[in-house]
C-alpha positions in Angstrom: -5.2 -5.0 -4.6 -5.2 -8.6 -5.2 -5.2 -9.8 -8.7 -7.6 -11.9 -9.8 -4.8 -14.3 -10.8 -6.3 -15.6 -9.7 -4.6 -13.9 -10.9 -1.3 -14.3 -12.3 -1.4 -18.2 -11.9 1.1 -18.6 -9.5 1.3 -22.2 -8.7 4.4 -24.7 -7.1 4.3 -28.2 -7.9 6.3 -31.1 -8.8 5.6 -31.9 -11.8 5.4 -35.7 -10.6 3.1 -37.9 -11.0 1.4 -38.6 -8.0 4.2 -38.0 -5.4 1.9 -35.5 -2.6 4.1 -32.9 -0.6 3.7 -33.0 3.0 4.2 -29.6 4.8 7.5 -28.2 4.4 8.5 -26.7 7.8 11.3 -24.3 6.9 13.7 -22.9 9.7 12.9 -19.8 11.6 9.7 -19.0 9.3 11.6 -18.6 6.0 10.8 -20.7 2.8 11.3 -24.2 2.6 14.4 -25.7 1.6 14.8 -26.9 -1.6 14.6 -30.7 -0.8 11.0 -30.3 0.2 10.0 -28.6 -2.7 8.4 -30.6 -5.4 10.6 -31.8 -8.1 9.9 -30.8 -11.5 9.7 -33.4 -13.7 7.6 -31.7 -16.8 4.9 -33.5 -18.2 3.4 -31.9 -21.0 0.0 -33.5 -19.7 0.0 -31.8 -16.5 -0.8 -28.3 -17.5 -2.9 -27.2 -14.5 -3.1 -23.9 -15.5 -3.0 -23.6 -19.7 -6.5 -23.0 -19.8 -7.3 -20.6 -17.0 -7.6 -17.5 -18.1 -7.9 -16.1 -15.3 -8.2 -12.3 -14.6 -6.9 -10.7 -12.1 -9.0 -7.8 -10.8 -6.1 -5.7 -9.0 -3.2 -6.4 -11.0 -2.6 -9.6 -13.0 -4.0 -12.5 -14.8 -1.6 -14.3 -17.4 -0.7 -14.9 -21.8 2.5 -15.3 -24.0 4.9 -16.5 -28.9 7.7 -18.1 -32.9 11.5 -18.4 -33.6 13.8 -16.0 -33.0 17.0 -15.7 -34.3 20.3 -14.7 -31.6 22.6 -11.6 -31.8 25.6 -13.5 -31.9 27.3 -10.6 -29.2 25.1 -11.3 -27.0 25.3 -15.2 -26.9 25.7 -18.1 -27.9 23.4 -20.0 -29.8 22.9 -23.7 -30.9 20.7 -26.1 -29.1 21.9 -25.6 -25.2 21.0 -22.7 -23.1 22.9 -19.8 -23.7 24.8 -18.8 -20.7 24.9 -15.0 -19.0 28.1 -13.1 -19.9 28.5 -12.1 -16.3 27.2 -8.6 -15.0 27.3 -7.5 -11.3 25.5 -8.7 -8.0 27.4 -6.4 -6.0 26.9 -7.5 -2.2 26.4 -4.6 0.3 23.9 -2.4 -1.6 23.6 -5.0 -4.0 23.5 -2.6 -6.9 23.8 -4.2 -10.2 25.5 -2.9 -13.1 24.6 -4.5 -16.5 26.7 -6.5 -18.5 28.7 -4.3 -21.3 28.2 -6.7 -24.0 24.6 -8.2 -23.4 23.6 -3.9 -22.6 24.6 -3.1 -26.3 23.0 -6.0 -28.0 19.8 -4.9 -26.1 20.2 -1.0 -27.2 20.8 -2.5 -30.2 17.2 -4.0 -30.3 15.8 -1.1 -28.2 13.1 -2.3 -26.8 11.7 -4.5 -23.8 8.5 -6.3 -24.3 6.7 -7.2 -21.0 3.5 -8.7 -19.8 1.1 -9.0 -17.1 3.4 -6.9 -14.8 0.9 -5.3 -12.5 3.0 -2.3 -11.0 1.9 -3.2 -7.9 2.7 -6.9 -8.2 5.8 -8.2 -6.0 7.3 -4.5 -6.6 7.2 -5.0 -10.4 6.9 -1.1 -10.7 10.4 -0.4 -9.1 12.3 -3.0 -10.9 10.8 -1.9 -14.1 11.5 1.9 -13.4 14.7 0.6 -12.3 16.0 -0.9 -15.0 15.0 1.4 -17.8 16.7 4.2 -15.6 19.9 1.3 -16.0 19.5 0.4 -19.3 17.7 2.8 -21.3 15.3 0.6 -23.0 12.1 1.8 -23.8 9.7 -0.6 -21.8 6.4 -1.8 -23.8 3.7 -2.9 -20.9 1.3 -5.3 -22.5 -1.9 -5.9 -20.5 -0.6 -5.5 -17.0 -4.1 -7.4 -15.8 -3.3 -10.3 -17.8 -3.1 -14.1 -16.7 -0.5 -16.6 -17.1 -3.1 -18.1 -20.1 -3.0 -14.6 -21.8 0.8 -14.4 -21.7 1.1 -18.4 -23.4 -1.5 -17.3 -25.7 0.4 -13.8 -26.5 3.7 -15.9 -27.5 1.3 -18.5 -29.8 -0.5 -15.9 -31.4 2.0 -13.7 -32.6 4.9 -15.6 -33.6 6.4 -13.1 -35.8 6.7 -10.5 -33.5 5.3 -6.9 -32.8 3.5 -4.9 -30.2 1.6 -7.5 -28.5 4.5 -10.0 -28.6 6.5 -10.5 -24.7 9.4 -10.9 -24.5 9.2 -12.5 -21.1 6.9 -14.1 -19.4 6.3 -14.7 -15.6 3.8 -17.4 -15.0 2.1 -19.9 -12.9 4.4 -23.1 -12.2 2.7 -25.4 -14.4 3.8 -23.5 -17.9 6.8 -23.5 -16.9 7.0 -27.4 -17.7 4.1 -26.7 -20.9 5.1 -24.0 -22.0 8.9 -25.7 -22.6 6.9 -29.2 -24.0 4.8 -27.0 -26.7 8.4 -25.2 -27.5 7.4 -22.0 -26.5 10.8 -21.0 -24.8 14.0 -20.2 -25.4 16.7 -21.5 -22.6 18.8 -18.9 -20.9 20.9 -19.5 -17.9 21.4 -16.2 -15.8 24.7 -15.7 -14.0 23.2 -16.0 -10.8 22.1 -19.4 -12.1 24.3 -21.9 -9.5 22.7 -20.3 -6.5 19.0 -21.3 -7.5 18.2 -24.5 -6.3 18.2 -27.8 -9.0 14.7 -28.0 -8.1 13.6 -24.4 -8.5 14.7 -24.2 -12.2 14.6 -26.2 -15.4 18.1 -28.1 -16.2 18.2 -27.0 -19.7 17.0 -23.3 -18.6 13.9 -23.2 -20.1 11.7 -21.7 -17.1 13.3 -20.3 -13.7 11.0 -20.0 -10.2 11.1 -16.6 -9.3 8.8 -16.2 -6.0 6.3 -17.5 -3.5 4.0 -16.2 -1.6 1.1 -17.9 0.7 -3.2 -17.3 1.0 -4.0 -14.7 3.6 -7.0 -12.9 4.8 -6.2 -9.5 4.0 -8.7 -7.3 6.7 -10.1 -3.8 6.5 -10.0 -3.2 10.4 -12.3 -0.1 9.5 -15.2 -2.0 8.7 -14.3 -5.3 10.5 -14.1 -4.9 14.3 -12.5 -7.0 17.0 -11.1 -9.9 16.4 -9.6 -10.5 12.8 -10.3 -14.2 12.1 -7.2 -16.6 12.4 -8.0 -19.8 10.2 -10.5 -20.5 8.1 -13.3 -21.8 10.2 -13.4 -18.6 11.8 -14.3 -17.3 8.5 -17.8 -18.9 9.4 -18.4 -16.9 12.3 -21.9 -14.9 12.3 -19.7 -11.7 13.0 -18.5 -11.4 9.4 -21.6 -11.8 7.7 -21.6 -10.2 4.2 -17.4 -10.0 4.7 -15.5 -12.6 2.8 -14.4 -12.3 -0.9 -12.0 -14.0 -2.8 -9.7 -12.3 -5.4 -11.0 -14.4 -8.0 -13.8 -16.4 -9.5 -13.4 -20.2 -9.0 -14.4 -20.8 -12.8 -11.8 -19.4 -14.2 -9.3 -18.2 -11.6 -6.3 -19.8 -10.3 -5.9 -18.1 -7.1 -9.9 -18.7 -6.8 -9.4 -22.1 -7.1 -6.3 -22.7 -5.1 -8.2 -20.5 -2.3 -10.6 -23.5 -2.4 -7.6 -25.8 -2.0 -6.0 -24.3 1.2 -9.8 -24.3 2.6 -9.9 -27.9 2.0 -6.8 -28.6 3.6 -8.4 -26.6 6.8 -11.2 -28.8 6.4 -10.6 -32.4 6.4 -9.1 -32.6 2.8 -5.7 -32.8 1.6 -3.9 -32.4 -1.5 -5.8 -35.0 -3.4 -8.8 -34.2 -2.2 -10.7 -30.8 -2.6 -14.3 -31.5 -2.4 -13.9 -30.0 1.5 -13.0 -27.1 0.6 -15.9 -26.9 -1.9 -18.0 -27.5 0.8 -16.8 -24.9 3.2 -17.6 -22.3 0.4 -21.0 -23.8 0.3 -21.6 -23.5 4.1 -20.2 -19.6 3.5 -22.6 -18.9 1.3 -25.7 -20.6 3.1 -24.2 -18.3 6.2 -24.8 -15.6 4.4 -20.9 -14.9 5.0 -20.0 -14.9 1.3 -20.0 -12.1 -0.9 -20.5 -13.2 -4.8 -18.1 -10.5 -5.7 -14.4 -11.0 -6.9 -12.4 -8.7 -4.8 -10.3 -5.5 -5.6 -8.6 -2.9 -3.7 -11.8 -0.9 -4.3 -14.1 -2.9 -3.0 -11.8 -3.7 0.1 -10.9 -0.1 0.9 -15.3 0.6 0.4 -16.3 -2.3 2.9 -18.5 -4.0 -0.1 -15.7 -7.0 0.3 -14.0 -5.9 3.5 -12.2 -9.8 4.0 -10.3 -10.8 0.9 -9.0 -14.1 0.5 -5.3 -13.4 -1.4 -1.3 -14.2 -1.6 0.4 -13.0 1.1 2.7 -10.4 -0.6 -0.5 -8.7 -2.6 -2.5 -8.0 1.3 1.0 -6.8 2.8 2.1 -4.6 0.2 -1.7 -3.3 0.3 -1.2 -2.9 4.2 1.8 -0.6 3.5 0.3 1.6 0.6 -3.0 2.0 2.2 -1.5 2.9 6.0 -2.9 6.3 7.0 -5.9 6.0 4.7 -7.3 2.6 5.7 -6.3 -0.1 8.7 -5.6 -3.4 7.0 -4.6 -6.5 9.2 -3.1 -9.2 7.1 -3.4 -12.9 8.4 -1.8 -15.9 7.6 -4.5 -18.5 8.4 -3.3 -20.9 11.2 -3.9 -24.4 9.0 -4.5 -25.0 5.2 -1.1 -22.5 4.3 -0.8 -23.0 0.6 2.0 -21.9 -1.3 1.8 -20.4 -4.7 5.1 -20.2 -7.0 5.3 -18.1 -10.4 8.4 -18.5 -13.2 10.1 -16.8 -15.5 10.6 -17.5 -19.4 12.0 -15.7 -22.5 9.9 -16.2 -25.5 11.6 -18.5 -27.7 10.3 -15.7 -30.9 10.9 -12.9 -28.6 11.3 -9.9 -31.0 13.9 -8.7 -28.2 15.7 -11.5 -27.4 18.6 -9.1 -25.6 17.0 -6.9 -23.7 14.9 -10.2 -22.4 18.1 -11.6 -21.3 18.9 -8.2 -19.6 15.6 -8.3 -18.0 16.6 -11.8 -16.5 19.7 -10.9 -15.8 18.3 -7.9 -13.4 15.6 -9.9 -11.5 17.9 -12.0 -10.7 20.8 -10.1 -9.4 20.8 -9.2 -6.0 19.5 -5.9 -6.4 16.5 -7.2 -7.8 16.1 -10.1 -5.7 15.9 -7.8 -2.8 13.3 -5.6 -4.4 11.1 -8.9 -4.3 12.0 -9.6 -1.1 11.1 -6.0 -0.1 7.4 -6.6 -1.7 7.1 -9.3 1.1 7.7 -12.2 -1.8 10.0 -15.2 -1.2 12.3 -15.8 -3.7 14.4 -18.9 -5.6 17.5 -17.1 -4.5 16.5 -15.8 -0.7 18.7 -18.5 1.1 21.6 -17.6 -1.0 21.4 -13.7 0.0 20.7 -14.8 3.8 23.8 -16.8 3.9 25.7 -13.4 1.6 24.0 -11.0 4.4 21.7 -9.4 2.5 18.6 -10.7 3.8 19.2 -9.6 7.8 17.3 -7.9 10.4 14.4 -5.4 9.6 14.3 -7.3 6.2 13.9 -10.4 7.3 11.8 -9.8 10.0 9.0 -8.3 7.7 8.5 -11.4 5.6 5.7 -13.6 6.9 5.9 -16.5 8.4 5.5 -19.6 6.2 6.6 -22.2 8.0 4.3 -25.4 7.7 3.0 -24.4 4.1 2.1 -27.1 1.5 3.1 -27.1 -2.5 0.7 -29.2 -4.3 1.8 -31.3 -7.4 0.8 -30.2 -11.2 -1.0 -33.8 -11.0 -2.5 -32.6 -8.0 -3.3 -29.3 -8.7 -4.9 -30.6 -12.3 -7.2 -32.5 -10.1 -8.5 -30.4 -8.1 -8.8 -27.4 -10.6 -11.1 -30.2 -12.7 -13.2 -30.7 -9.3 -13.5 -26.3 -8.4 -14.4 -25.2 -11.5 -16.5 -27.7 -12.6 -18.6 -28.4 -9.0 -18.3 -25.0 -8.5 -21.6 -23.6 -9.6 -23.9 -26.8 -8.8 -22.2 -27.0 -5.1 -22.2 -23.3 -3.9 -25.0 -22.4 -6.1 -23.5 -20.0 -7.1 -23.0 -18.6 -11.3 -19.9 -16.2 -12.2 -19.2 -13.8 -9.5 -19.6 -10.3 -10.3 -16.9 -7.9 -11.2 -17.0 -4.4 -10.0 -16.1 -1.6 -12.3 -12.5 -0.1 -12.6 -11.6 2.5 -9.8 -12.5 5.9 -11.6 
């Protein structure tokens, strides 16, 4: 179920000093448009996320590494991005075909290095059954569970390639911006690259968003009866005593901690100010509604943690693999919606530089831009397959409605991680939540 990553650090923020984001409010429910998301301006101090390592207890946490030299087929090199050789979108089934050129270079090489991919994660499975059924490539899955500070830390401690060396890397927000300061990426424009928004992407193509999702209460209807609770305050009632979990542990966990945020922002707080939200954990726990356990499809689907705090996309894809074994309600809480954004990155000493390019090269295509969107996550490109008429009825009627969520800044988000983790334990009372064992 939900990774602790926190699990996969999936944060959205301007990189910008202290310019706040008021709500977005995009049309008809869909995500915001671009000019209210926050404008990334990297600043290598802002690194919200570098040292969370957090660990994502159904799928994914986060890691990544030293110079890498270009198969001159494939690209260009020299000091500006290389640019995609083409490939095709396709509209209508939007099936992609890879690019003849960039596909040999990558046969060439052989192999795909990946990390913290949980197969469960946004559809990750699919796409990466998908395209070694395209391509060919032999597909090396380092530590699926893995957080965005375990993929930085793969790349920085093996700069001269190997097993444990990605690649890629798919992270929380803020390494997009560090990760590009400390010289840890290569740039890499995809040819899908004018229809992600300026502000969704790095200019020089360092980092790229690739999806968003928002906090839900995911509910096992099975164990919780009558009314699901609709915002956070509900979360209080005496009804769901010994109910709600979240996905991760606010100490080290990014989705933990931004859980914690949205609570604040339910609770008197805002953006710049999280110490509500800290104190609605606090009157959970003294309710005796908390459970000091960080949650996992196990424990959701047992009734030890039957209310899980998690992104969107994680409780609705659970929804749909669970149905006929186990009733889950997913709710999107009425106030306090905080968006979480993840990127994408090539290792600057990828040992596969080629097949990381092909691996770009499918996400972003159509085809695999609608996988995504079929996992219930919002992606950078989703207005520009609306308006090409492949986001439309049933499809776009699944996807939840965000309208009204926030995206904090990385100055923002730094903040308020400092406050969580560190008040954590003296304001809850509260130590390291406990872990339950792996499903047998």
């Amino acid at each position: 179920m939900t990774p602790d990553d926190s699990l996969r650090d999936r944060t959205f923020g301007a990189l910008g000093g202290d310019r706040a984001l008021s709500a977005c409010r995009p049309a008809a429910g869909g995500p915001c448009p671009s000019s209210q998301w926050p404008r990334a301006t990297i600043d290598a101090g802002q690194n919200v996320e570098e040292d969370l390592t957090t660990t994502r207890t159904s799928p994914r946490l986060l890691t990544l590494g030293a110079a890498l030299v270009f198969v001159a087929a494939a690209c260009g090199g020299g000091g500006g991005a290389s640019t995609a050789p083409g490939g095709t979108g396709g509209t209508g089934a939007a099936s992609w075909t890879p690019d003849a050129t960039l596909l040999a270079a990558a046969k060439g090489e052989g192999t795909l290095n990946v990390i913290a991919l949980p197969r469960d994660w946004c559809n990750y499975g699919t796409l990466l059954d998908n395209f070694k059924a395209k391509t060919g490539l032999t597909l090396n899955e380092i530590t699926p569970n893995a957080g965005s500070g375990d993929e930085i830390n793969a790349i920085k401690n093996n700069p001269n390639g190997g097993p444990a060396a990605p690649d890629t890397v798919d992270v929380g927000f803020s390494f997009g911006g560090s990760g590009k300061t400390d010289g840890l990426f290569q740039n890499y424009k995809v040819a899908t690259w004018d229809s992600i928004p300026a502000d969704q992407k790095d200019a020089d193509g360092a980092w790229v968003g690739d999806y968003y999702g928002v906090l839900s209460f995911e509910i096992n209807k099975d164990i919780i009866k009558g009314d699901s609770p609709k915002d956070w305050k509900d979360l209080l009632d005496p009804k769901y005593a010994h109910s709600v979990a979240l996905a991760g542990d606010p100490l080290n966990s990014n989705q933990a901690i931004q859980s914690v945020e949205a609570s604040s922002l339910a609770n008197g707080g805002s953006l710049d100010n999280a110490q509500p939200g800290l104190d609605f954990f606090k009157s959970l726990v003294t309710a005796g509604n908390f459970v000091p356990t960080v949650a996992k499809q196990g424990s959701l689907v047992s009734g030890e943690t039957p209310i899980v705090i998690t992104w969107s996309y994680l409780a609705l894809a659970d929804r749909d693999s669970l149905k006929g074994t186990v009733n889950i309600d997913v709710v999107i809480p009425a106030t306090g919606k905080f968006g979480g954004i993840y990127v994408q990155a090539i290792s600057k000493t990828a040992p596969h530089p080629n097949a990381a390019k092909l691996w770009e090269e499918y996400l972003y295509s159509d085809e695999g831009q609608l996988i995504w969107t079929n996992a219930y996550c919002y992606t950078t490109r989703y207005n520009d397959l609306v308006t090409k008429g492949l986001i439309t009825g049933d499809l776009k009627a699944k996807l939840p409605d965000v309208s009204g969520t926030v995206f904090p800044t990385v100055a923002q988000l730094t903040a308020s991680k400092t406050l969580i983790s560190g008040a954590w334990a003296s304001v809850t009372g509260l130590g390291p939540l406990k872990t339950p064992p792996p499903a047998p």
